[in-house]
C-alpha positions in Angstrom: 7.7 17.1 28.2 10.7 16.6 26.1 9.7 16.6 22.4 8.6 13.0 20.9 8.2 11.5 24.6 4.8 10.8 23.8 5.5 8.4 21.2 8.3 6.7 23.0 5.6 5.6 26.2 3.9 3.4 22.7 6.6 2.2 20.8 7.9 -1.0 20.6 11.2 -2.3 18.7 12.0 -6.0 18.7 14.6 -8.0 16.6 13.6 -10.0 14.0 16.4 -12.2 12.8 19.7 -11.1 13.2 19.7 -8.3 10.6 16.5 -6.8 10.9 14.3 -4.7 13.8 10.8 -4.0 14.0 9.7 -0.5 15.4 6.2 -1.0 16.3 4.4 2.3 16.2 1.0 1.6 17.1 -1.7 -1.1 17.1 -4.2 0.6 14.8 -4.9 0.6 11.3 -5.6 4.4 10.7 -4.3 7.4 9.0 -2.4 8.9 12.4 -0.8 6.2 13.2 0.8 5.5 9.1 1.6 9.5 9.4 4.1 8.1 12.5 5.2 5.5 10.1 6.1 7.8 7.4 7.7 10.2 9.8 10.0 7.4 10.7 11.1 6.2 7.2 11.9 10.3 6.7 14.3 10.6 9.5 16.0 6.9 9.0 16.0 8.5 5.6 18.0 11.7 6.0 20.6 10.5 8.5 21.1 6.7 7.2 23.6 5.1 8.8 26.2 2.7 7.2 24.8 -0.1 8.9 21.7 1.0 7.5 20.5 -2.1 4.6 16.5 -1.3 4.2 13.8 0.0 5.3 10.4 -1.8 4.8 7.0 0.4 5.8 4.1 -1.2 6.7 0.3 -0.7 8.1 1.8 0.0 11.8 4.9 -0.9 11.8 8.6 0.0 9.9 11.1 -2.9 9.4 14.5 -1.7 9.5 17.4 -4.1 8.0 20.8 -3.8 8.8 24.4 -4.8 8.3 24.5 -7.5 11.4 28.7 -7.4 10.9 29.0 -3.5 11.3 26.1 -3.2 13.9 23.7 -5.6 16.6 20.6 -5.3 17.8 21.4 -3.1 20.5 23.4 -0.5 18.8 20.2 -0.6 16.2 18.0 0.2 18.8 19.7 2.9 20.6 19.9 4.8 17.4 16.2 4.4 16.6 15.1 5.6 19.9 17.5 8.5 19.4 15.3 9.3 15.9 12.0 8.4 17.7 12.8 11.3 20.5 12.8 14.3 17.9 9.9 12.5 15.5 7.2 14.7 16.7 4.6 16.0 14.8 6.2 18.1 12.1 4.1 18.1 9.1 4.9 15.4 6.2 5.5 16.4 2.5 2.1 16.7 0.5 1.3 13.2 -0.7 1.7 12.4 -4.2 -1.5 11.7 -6.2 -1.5 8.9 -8.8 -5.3 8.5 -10.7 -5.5 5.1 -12.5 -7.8 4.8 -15.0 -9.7 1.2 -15.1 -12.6 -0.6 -17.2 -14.7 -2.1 -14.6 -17.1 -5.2 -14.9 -17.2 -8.0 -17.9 -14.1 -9.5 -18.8 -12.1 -7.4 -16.8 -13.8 -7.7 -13.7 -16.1 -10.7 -13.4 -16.7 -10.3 -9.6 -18.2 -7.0 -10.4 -21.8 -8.7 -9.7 -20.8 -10.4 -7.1 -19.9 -6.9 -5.2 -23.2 -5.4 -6.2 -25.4 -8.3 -5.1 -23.3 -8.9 -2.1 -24.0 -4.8 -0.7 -27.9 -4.5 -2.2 -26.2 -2.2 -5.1 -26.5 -1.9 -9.1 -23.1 -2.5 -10.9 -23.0 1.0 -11.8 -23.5 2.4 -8.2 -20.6 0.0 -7.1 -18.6 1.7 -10.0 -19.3 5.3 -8.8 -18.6 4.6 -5.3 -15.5 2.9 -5.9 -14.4 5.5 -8.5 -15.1 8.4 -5.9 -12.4 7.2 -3.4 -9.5 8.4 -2.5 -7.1 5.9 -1.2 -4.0 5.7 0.8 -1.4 3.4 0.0 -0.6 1.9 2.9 2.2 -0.5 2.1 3.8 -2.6 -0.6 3.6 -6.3 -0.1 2.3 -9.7 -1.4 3.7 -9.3 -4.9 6.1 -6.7 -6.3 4.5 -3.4 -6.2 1.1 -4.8 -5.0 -0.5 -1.6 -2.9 -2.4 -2.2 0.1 -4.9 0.6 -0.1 -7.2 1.6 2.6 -10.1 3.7 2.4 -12.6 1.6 0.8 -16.6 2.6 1.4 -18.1 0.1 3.7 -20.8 0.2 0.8 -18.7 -2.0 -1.4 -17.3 -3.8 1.4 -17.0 -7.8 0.5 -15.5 -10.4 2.1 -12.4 -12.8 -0.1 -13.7 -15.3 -2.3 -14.1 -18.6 -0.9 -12.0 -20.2 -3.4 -9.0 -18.3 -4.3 -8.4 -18.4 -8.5 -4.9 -19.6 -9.7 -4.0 -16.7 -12.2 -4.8 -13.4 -11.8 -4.3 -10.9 -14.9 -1.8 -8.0 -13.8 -3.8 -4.7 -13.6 -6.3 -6.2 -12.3 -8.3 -4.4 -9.6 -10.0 -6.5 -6.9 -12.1 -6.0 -3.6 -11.1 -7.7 0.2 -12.7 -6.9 3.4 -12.5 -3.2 3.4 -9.8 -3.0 1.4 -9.1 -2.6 -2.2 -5.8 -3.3 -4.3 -4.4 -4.0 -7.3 -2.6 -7.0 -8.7 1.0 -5.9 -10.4 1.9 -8.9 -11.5 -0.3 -12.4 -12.5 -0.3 -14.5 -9.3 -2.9 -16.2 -7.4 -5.5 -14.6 -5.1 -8.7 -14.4 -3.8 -10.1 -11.0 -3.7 -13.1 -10.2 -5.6 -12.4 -8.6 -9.1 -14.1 -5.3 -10.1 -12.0 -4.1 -13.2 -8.8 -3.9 -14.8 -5.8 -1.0 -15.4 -3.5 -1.2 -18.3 -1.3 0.6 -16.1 1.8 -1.0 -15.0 2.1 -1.0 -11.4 5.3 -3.2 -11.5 8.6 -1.8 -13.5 11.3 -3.4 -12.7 13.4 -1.7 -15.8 12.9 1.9 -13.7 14.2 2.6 -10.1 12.3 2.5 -8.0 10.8 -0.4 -9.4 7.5 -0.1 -8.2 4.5 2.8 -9.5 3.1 3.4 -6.1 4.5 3.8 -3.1 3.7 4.0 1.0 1.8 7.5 1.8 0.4 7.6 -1.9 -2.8 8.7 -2.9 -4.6 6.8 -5.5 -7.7 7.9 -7.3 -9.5 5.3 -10.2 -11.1 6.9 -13.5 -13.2 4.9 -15.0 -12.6 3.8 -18.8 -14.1 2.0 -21.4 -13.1 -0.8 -22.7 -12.1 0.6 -26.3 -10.6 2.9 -24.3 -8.6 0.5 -22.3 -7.2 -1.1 -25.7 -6.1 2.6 -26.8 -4.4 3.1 -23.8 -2.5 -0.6 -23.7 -1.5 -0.4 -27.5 -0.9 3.8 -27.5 1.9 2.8 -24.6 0.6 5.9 -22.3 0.7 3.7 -19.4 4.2 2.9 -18.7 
């Protein structure tokens, strides 16, 4: 069986737009199947075309944008399934690991007793289990650098609040579902709050703009909360 066949019988790619195609790699979120998607943005990476506007990874899936004058849907497509043939399963560069250090509970996270009560837990055995994950960032969406991390211990699990706040402080580190995230920027939202980062997770001075990105892995230190003032006024956090 020629190389990459395998993944050809499960891909899909469909047009979205006139500029854009959506490679559809799988139907599961899990590790193997973000390991395809990163394999993906690699090769589209090395041998970019001049059609080639942007690539956009996500949990399943890679968005490819493209130049509609120079190139259609068609001509998109046949390129990507020529990439998609020789994908296989070569290994992927060692993720980078990014550890963000955050004071949980009190002003900086007032859901913090929420997420305890909610699982049967103390605050401080929410903040251990949380603080002994390791994450993968799965994608960048909802706000400028907002990371969509997976890994989350069903322990801590708890479900969106059922009123969404209007302003969320950036840095600040909330719970969804089974997932856990970070806001970048201040902006509405819903997810339970555990803590904040004085870590700037948006940059748009710096290219790229963004700290994390897909394929990351994220680890959270705890801090204190005189701690978390050093850091934001020291300006070790950019």
């Amino acid at each position: 069986m020629q190389k990459g066949a395998s993944t050809l019988q499960t891909v899909s790619i469909e047009p979205l737009g006139d500029g854009a195609a959506v490679v559809r790699l799988g139907t599961r979120i899990d590790p193997d199947t973000h390991r395809q998607v990163r394999r993906l943005v690699l090769a589209v990476d090395r041998s970019a075309p001049p059609w080639l506007v942007e690539l956009v990874p996500a949990f399943t899936t890679v968005t490819v944008f493209y130049d509609a004058v120079q190139a259609d849907f068609a001509q998109v497509e046949d390129w990507l399934r020529t990439r998609l043939e020789v994908l296989g399963d070569d290994p992927l560069p060692p993720p980078r690991e990014v550890r963000i250090p955050v004071c949980y509970g009190g002003e900086f996270g007032p859901d913090l007793g929420v997420v305890a009560s909610h699982n049967g837990l103390t605050e401080d055995e929410v903040i251990a289990i949380h603080s002994q994950g390791e994450y993968l960032v799965y994608m960048i969406g909802f706000a400028p650098g907002f990371p969509y991390l997976g890994g989350l211990s069903e322990r801590i699990a708890t479900p969106r609040r059922s009123t969404p706040r209007v302003s969320i402080p950036a840095g600040t580190v909330g719970i969804a579902g089974m997932q856990t995230g970070v806001y970048p920027i201040s902006t509405p939202g819903g997810w339970q709050l555990i803590g904040r980062t004085p870590v700037r997770l948006f940059r748009p001075e710096q290219d790229p703009p963004t700290l994390l990105q897909a394929g990351d892995i994220v680890r959270f230190d705890p801090i204190s909360p005189d701690e978390y003032q050093a850091l934001l006024e020291g300006g070790d956090v950019q």
